[in-house]
TORKOL-4160 file (C-alpha; in steps of 0.2 Angstrom, whole numbers, padded with zeros to 4 digits, m for minus):
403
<pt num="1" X="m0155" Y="0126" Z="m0081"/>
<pt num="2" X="m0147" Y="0143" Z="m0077"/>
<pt num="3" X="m0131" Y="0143" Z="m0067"/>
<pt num="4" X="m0122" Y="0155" Z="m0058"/>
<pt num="5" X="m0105" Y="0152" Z="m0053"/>
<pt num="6" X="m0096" Y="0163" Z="m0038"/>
<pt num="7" X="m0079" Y="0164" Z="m0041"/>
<pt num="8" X="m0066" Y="0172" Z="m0054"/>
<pt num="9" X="m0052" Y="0159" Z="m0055"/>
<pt num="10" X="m0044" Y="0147" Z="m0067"/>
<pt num="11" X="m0055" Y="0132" Z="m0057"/>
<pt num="12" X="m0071" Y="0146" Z="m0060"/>
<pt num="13" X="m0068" Y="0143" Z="m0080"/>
<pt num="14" X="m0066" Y="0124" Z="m0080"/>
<pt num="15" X="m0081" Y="0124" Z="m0072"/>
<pt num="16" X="m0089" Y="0134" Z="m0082"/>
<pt num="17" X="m0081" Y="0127" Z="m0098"/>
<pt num="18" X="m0088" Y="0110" Z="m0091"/>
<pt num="19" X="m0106" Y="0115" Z="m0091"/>
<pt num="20" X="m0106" Y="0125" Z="m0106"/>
<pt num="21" X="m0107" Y="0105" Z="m0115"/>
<pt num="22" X="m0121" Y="0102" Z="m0104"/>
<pt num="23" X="m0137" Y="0100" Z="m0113"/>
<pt num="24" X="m0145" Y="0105" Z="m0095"/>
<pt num="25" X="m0138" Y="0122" Z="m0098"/>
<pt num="26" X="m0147" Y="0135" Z="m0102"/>
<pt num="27" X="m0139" Y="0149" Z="m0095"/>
<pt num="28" X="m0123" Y="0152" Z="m0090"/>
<pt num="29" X="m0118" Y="0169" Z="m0077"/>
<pt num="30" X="m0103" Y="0171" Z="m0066"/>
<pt num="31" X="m0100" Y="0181" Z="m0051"/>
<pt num="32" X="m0087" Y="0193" Z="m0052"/>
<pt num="33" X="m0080" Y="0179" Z="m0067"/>
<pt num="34" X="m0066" Y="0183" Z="m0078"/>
<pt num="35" X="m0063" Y="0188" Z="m0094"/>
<pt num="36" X="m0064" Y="0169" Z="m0101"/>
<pt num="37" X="m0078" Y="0165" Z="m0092"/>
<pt num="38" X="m0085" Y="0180" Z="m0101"/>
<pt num="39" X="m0084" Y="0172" Z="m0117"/>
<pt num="40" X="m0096" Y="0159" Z="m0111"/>
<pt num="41" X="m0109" Y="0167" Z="m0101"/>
<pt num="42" X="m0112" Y="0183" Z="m0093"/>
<pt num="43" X="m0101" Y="0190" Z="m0079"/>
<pt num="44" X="m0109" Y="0201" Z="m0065"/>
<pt num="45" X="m0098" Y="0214" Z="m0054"/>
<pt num="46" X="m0103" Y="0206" Z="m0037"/>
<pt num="47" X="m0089" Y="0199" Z="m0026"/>
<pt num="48" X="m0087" Y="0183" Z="m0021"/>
<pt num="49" X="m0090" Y="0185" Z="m0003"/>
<pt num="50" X="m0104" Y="0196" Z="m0004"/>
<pt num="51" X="m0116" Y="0184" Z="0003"/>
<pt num="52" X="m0133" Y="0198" Z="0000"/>
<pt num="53" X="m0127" Y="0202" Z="m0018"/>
<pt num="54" X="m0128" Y="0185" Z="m0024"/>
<pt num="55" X="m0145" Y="0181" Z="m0017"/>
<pt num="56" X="m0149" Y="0196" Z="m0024"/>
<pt num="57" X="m0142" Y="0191" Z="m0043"/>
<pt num="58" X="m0148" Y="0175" Z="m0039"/>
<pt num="59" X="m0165" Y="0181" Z="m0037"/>
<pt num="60" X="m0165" Y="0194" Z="m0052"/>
<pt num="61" X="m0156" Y="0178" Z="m0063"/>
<pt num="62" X="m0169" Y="0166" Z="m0057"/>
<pt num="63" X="m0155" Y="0155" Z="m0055"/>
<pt num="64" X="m0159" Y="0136" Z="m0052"/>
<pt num="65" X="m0142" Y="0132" Z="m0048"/>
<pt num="66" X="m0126" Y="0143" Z="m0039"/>
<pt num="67" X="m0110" Y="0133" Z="m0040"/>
<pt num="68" X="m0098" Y="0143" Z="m0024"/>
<pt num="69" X="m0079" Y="0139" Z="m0032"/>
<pt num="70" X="m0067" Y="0147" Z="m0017"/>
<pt num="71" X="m0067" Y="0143" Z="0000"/>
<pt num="72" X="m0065" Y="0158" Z="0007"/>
<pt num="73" X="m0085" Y="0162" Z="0003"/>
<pt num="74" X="m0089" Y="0144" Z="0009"/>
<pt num="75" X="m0078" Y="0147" Z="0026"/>
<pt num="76" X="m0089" Y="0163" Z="0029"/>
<pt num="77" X="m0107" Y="0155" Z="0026"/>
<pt num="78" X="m0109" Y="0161" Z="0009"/>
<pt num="79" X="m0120" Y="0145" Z="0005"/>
<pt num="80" X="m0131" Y="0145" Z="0021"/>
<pt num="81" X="m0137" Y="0163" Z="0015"/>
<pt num="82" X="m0141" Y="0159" Z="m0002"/>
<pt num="83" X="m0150" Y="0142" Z="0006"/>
<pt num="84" X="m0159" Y="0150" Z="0019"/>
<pt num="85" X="m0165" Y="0164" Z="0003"/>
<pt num="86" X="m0173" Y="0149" Z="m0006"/>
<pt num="87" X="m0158" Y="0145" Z="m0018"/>
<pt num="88" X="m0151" Y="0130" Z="m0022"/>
<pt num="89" X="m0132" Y="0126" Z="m0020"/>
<pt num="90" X="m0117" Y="0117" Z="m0023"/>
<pt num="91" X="m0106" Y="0121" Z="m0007"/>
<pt num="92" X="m0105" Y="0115" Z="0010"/>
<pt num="93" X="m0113" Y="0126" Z="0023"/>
<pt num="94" X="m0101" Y="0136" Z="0036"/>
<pt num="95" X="m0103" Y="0121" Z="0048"/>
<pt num="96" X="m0097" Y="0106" Z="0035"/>
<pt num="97" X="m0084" Y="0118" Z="0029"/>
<pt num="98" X="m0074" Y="0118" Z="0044"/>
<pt num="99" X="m0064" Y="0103" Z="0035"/>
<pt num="100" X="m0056" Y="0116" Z="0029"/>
<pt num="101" X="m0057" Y="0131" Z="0038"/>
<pt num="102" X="m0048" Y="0122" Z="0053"/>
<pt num="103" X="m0037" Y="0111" Z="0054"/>
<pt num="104" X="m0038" Y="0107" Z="0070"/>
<pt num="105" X="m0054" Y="0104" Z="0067"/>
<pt num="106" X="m0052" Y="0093" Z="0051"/>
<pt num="107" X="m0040" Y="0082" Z="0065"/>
<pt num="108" X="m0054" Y="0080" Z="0077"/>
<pt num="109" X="m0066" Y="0074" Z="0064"/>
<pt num="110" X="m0052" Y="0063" Z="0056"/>
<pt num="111" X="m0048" Y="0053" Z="0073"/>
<pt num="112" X="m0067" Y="0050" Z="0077"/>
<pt num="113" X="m0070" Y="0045" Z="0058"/>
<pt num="114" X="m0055" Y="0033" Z="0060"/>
<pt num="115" X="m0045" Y="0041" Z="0045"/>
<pt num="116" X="m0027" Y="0038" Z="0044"/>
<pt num="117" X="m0018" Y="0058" Z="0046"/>
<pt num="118" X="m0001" Y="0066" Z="0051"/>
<pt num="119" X="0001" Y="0065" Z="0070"/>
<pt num="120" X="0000" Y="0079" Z="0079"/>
<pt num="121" X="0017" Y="0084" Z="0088"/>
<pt num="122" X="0018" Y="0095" Z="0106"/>
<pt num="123" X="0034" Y="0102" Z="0099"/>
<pt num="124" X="0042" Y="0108" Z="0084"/>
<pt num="125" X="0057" Y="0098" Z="0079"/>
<pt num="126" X="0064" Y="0092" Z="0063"/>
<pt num="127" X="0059" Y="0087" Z="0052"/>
<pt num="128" X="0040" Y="0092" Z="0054"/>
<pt num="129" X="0027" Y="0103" Z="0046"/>
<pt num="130" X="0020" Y="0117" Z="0053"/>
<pt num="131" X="0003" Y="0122" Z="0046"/>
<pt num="132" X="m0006" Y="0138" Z="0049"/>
<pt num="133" X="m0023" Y="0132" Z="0058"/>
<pt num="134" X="m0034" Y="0142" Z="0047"/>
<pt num="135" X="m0037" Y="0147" Z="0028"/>
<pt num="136" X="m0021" Y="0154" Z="0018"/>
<pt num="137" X="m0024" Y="0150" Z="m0001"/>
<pt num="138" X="m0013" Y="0136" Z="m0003"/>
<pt num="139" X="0002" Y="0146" Z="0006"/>
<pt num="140" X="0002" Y="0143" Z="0025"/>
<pt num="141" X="0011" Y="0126" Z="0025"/>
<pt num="142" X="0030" Y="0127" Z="0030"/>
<pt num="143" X="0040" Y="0109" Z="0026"/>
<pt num="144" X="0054" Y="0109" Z="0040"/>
<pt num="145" X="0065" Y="0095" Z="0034"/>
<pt num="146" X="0082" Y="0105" Z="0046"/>
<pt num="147" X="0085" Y="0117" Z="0060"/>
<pt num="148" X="0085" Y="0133" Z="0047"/>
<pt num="149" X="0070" Y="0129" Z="0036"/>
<pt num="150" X="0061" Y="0128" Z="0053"/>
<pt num="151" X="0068" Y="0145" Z="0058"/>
<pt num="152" X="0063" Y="0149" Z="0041"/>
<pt num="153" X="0046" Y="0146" Z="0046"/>
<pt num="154" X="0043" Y="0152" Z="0061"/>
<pt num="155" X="0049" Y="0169" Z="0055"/>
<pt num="156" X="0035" Y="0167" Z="0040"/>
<pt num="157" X="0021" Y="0161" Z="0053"/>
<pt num="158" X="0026" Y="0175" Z="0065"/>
<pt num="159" X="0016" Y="0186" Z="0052"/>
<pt num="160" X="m0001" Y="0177" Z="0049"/>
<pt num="161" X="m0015" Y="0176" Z="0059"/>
<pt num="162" X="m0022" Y="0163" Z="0070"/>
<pt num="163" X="m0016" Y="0147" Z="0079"/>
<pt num="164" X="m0003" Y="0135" Z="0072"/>
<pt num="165" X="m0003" Y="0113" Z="0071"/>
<pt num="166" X="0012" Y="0105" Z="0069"/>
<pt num="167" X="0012" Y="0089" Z="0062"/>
<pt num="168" X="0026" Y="0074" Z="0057"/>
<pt num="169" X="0033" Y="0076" Z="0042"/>
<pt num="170" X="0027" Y="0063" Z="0031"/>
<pt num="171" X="0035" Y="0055" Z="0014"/>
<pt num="172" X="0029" Y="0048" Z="m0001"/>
<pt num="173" X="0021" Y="0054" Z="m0018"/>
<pt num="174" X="0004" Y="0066" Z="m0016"/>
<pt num="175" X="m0012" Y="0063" Z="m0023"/>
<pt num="176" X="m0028" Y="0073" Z="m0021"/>
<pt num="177" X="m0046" Y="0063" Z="m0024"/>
<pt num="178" X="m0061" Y="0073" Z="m0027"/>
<pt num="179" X="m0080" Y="0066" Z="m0021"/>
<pt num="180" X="m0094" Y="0075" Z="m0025"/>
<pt num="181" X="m0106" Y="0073" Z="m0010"/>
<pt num="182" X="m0127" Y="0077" Z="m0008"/>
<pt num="183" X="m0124" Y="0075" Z="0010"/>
<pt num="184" X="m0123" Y="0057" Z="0015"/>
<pt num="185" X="m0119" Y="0047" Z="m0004"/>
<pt num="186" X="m0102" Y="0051" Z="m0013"/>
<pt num="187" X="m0100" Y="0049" Z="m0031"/>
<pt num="188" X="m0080" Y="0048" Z="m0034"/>
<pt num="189" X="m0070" Y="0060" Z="m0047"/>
<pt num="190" X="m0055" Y="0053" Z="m0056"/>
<pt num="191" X="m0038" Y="0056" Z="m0047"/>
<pt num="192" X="m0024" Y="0072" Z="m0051"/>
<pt num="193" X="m0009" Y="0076" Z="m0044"/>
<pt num="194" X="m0002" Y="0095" Z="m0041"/>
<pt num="195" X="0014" Y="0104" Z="m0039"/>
<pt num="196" X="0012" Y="0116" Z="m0025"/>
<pt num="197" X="0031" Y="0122" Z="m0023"/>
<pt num="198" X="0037" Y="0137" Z="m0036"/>
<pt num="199" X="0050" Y="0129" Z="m0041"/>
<pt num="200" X="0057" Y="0114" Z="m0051"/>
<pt num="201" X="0060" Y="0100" Z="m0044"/>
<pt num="202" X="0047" Y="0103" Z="m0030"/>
<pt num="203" X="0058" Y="0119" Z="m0023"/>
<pt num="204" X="0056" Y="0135" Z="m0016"/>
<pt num="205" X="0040" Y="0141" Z="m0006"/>
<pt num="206" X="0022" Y="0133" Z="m0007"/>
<pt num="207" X="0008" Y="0142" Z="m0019"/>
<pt num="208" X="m0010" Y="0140" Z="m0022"/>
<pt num="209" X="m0004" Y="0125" Z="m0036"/>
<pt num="210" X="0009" Y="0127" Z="m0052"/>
<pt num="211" X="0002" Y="0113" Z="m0063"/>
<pt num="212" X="m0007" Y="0097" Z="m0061"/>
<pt num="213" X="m0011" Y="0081" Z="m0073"/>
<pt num="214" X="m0022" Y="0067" Z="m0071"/>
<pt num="215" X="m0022" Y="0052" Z="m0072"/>
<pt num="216" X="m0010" Y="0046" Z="m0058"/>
<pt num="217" X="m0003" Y="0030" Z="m0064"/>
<pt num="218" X="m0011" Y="0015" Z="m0054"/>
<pt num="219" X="m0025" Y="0025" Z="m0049"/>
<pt num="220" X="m0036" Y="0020" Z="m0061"/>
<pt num="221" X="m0057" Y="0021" Z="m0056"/>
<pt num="222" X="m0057" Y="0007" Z="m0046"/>
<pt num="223" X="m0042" Y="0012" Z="m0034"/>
<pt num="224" X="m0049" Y="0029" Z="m0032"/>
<pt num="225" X="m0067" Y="0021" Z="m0027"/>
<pt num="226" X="m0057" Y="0012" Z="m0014"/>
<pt num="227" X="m0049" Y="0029" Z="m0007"/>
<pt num="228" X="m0067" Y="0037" Z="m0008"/>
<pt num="229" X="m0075" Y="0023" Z="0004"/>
<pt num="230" X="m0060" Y="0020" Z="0014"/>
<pt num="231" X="m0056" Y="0041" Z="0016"/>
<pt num="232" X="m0071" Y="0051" Z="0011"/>
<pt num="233" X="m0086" Y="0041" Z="0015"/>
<pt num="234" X="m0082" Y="0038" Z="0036"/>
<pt num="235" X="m0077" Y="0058" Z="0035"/>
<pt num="236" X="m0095" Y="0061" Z="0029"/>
<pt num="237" X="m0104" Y="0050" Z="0039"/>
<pt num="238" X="m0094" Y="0058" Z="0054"/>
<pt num="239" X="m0100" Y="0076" Z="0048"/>
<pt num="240" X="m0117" Y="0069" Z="0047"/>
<pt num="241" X="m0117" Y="0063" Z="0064"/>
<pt num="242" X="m0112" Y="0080" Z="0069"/>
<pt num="243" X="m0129" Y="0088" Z="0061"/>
<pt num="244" X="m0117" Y="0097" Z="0049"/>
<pt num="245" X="m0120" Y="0085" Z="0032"/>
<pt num="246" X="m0107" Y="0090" Z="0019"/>
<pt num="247" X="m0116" Y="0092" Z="m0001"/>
<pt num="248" X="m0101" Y="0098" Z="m0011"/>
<pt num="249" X="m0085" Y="0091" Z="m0018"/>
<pt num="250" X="m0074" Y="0083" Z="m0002"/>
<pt num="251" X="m0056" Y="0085" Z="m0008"/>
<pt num="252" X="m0044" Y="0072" Z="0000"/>
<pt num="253" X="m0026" Y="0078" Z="0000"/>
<pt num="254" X="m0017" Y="0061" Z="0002"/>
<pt num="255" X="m0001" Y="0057" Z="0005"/>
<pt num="256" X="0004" Y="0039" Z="m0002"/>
<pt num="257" X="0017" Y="0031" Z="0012"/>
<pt num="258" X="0024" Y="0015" Z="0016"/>
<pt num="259" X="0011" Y="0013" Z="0029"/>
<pt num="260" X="m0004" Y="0018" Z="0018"/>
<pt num="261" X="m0012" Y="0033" Z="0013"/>
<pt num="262" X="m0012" Y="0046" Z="0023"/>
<pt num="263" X="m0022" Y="0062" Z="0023"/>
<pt num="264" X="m0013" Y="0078" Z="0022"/>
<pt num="265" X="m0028" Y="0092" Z="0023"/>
<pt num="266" X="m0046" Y="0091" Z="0015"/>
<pt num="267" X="m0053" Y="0105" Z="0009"/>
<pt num="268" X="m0071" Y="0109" Z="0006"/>
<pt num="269" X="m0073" Y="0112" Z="m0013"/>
<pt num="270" X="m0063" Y="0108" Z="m0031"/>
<pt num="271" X="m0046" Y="0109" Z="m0032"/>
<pt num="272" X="m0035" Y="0123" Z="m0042"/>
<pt num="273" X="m0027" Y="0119" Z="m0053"/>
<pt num="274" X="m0033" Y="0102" Z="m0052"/>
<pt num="275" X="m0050" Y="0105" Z="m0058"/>
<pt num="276" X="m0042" Y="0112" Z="m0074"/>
<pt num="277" X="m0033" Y="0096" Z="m0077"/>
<pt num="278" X="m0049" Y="0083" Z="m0071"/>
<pt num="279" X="m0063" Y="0092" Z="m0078"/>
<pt num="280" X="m0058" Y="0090" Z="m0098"/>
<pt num="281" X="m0056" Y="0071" Z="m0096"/>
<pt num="282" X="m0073" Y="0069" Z="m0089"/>
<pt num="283" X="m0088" Y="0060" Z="m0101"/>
<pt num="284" X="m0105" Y="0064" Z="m0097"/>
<pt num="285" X="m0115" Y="0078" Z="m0089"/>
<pt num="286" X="m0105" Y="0086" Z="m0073"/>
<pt num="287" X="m0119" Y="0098" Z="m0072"/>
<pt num="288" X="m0131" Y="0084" Z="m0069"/>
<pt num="289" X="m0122" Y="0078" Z="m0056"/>
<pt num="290" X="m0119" Y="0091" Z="m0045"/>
<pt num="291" X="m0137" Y="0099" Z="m0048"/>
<pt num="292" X="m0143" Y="0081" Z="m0043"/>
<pt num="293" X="m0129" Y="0084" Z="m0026"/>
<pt num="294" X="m0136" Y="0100" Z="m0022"/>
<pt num="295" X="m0153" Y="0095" Z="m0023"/>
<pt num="296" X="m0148" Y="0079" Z="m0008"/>
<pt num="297" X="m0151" Y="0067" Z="m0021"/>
<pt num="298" X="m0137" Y="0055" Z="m0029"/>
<pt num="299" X="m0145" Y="0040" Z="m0029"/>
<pt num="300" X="m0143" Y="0032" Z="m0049"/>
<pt num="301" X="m0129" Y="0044" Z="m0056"/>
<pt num="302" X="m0112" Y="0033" Z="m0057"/>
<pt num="303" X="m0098" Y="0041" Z="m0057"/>
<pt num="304" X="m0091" Y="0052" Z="m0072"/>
<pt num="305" X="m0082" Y="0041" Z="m0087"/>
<pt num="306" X="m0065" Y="0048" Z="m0090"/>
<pt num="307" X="m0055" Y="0047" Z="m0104"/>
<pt num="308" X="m0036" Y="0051" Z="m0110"/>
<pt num="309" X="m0025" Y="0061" Z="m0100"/>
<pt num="310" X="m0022" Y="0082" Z="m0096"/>
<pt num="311" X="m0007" Y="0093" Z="m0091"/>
<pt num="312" X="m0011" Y="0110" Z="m0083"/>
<pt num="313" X="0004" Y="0121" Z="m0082"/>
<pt num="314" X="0002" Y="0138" Z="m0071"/>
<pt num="315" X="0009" Y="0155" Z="m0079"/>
<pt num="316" X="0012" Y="0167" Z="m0065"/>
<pt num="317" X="0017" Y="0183" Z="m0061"/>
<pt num="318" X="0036" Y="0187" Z="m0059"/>
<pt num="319" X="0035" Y="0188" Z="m0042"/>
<pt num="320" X="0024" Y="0175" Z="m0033"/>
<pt num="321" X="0018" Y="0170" Z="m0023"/>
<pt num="322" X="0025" Y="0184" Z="m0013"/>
<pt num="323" X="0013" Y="0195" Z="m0024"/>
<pt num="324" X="0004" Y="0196" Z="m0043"/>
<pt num="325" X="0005" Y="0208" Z="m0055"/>
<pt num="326" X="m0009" Y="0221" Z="m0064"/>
<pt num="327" X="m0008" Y="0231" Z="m0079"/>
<pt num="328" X="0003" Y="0219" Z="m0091"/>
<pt num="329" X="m0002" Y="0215" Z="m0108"/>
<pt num="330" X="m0004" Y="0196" Z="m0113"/>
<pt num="331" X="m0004" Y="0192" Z="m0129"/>
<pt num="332" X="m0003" Y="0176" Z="m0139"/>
<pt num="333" X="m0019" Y="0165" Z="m0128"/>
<pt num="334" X="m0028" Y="0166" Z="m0147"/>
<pt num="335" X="m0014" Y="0159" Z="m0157"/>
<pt num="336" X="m0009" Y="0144" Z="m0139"/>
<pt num="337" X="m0029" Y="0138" Z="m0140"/>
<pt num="338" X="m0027" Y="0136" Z="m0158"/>
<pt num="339" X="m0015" Y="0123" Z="m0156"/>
<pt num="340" X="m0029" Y="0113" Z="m0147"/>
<pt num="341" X="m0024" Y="0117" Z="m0129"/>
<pt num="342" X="m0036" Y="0125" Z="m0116"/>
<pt num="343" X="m0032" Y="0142" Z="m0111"/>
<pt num="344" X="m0039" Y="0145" Z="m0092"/>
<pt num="345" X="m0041" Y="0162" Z="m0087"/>
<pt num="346" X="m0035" Y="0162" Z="m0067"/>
<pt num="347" X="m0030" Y="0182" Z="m0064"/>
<pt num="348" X="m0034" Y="0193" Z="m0081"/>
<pt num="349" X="m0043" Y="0209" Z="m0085"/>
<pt num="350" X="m0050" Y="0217" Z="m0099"/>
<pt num="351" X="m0042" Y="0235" Z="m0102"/>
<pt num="352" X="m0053" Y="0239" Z="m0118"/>
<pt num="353" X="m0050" Y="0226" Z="m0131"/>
<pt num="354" X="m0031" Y="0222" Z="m0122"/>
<pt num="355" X="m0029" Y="0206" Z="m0110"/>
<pt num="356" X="m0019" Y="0211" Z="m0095"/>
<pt num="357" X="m0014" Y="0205" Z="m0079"/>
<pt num="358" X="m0024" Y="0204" Z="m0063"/>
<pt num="359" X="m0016" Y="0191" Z="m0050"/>
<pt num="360" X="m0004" Y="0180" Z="m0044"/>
<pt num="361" X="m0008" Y="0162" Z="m0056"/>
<pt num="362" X="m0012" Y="0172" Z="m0072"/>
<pt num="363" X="m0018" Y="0158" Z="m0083"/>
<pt num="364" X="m0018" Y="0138" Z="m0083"/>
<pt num="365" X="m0014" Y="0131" Z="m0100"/>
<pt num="366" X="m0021" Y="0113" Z="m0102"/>
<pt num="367" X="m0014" Y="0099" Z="m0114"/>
<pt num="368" X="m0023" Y="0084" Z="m0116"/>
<pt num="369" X="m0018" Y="0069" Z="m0128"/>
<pt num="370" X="m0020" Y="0051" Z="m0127"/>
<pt num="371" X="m0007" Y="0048" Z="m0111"/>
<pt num="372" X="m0001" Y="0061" Z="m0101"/>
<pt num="373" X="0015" Y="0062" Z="m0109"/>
<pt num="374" X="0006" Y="0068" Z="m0126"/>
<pt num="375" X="m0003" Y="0079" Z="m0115"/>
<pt num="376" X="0010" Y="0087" Z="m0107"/>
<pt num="377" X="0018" Y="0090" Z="m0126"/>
<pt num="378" X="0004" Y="0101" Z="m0131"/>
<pt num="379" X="0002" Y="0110" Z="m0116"/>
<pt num="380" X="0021" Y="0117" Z="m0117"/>
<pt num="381" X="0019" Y="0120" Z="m0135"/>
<pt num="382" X="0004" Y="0129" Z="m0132"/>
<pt num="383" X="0014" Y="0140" Z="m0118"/>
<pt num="384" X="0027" Y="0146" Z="m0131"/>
<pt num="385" X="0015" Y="0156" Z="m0139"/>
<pt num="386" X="0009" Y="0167" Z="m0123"/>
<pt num="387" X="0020" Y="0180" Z="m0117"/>
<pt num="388" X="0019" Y="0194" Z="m0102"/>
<pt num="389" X="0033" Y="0203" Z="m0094"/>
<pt num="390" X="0042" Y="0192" Z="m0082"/>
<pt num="391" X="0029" Y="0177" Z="m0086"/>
<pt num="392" X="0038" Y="0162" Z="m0075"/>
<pt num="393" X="0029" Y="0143" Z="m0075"/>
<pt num="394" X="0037" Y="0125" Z="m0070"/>
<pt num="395" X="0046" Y="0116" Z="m0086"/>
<pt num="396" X="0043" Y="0098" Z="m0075"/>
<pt num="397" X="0025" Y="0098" Z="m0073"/>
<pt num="398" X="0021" Y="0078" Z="m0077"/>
<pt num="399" X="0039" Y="0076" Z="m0081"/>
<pt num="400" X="0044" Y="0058" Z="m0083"/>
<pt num="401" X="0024" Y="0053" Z="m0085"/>
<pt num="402" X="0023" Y="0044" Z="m0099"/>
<pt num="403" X="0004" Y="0033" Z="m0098"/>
């Protein structure tokens, strides 16, 4: 099989170090890609959102299979006009991925699906949540727990575009569940959970994901099965019903509270950095599955075996997620993966033979071990050997996680 992947992120090379041990694979590209991804397979200079480009490498490739990673290309219609060209794709079209492109829209489908969500409030008291309405890379959600972080807020919204939802603030301890979906079947993927603060200790402003680990303890296969038919299933049913079938990953954001779990967003493709800490778990042939997706057809794959436990830590930039960095040398990723951790390239260039930065989330460093806590070990072992000016990461990703 030769794949294309669209994308150039740290989720980009998990996937693509995932279908590397498929025997399926027989060819692996990646558009625009990164320099780890370019140890793998080929790289192409096409953008992710250049919808006419990718038919047209598709074409020249003789691709059987495009995997889109972002959303942002899968908001615009990316997939539609590689579909409508004759090429087979893992993605949602436009229409299904309004579940993430709107929230308001995700809202509407929820209540007719009969899915438990956040209410929606008329007007902004605290504590609450304001949420910017459409895409913002993990960075337009604004937790309002008092009078000045709503102030806060407002001030931060006033400069993005597009309408805002407020919602009620829910507690409890997060989970996201992943469902790969052909449209009207879902095939559930095991549980993670992500730190999306900067900060320790869950503080400072939201970002596109500082670490995750998985598993999530007491949510074993069985438990996550009974989130996909309770959540995800109805959701694609509804999507169905609404001539807009969804064949792709459904990511649930779920917030665990004393009522039940809740939904906090869903979002129309594999999580970052969850895929990093999922996808090097998983037994079998993730290829398989999501070629078998794209081509409407589930029927007979179970879901993926997993086994052990990963830690994903994010290295940044000095200064995000207010902005990245460019230019820096990295060094020390060799002498990190030959302690045994993965090294996932998220925002690096090549300058010559020298590794610099290019981004905000630089690179996503993955432990894995027998329980999480061995897990988390080697990924912060592995981290002491990377270095970049003003390189700043979380010390308590799966802190206190010891199964």
């Amino acid at each position: 099989m030769k794949v294309l992947i669209v994308g150039s992120g740290g989720r980009e090379h998990a996937l693509a170090w995932a279908f590397g041990r498929s025997p399926e694979l027989e060819e692996l590209h990646a558009a625009p890609g990164n320099p780890g991804i370019a140890r793998l397979g080929d790289c192409h200079p096409v953008r992710a959102d250049d919808a006419e480009g990718l038919l047209a490498l598709a074409r020249e490739l003789d691709a059987d299979l495009v995997v889109v990673g972002p959303e942002t290309p899968l908001v615009a219609g990316v997939a539609d006009h590689l579909r409508r060209g004759g090429v087979a794709v893992f993605g949602p079209s436009a229409a299904a991925a309004r579940i993430e492109g709107s929230k308001t829209y995700a809202k509407e489908v929820m209540t007719a699906a009969g899915v438990a969500t956040a209410a929606v409030l008329s007007v902004g008291r605290p504590p609450c949540v304001i949420k910017v309405d459409g895409l913002s890379a993990g960075k337009g959600v604004f937790v309002c727990r008092d009078g000045a972080e709503l102030d806060a807020a407002l001030r931060a919204v006033a400069a993005l575009q597009g309408p805002l939802v407020l919602e009620e603030l829910l507690d409890g301890e997060e989970l996201s569940v992943f469902a790969v979906c052909d449209g009207s079947r879902a095939i559930a993927l095991p549980a993670a959970r992500d730190y999306s603060r900067a900060g320790d200790g869950d503080t400072g402003p939201n970002t596109g994901g500082m670490g995750s680990f998985s598993p999530v303890p007491r949510f074993g296969p069985a438990d996550v099965e009974a989130l996909v038919e309770r959540i995800h299933r109805p959701v694609l049913r509804e999507l169905a019903l609404r001539g807009t079938p969804f064949v792709g990953v459904l990511y649930a954001g779920l917030m665990l509270t004393a009522d039940g779990p809740r939904v906090l967003e869903f979002n129309c493709r594999f999580g970052d950095p969850e895929t990093q800490a999922i996808v090097p778990r998983l037994n079998g042939d993730l290829l398989a599955t999501l070629a078998a997706a794209a081509g409407g057809d589930l029927r007979g794959r179970e879901a993926p075996q997993a086994r052990g436990a990963a830690v994903t830590v994010a290295l940044t930039a000095p200064d995000y997620p207010a902005r990245g960095d460019s230019g820096t040398l990295i060094t020390g990723v060799a002498e990190a993966e030959a302690t045994g951790a993965l090294v996932f390239h998220a925002g690096t260039a090549r300058h010559g033979d020298t590794l610099v930065t290019n981004g905000g989330r630089i690179l996503g460093v993955t432990g894995t071990g027998q329980t999480v806590g061995k897990a988390r070990a080697q990924a912060y072992a592995a981290i002491d050997k990377i270095s970049f000016k003003g390189m700043r990461y979380r010390n308590d990703i799966a802190a206190g996680i010891d199964e």
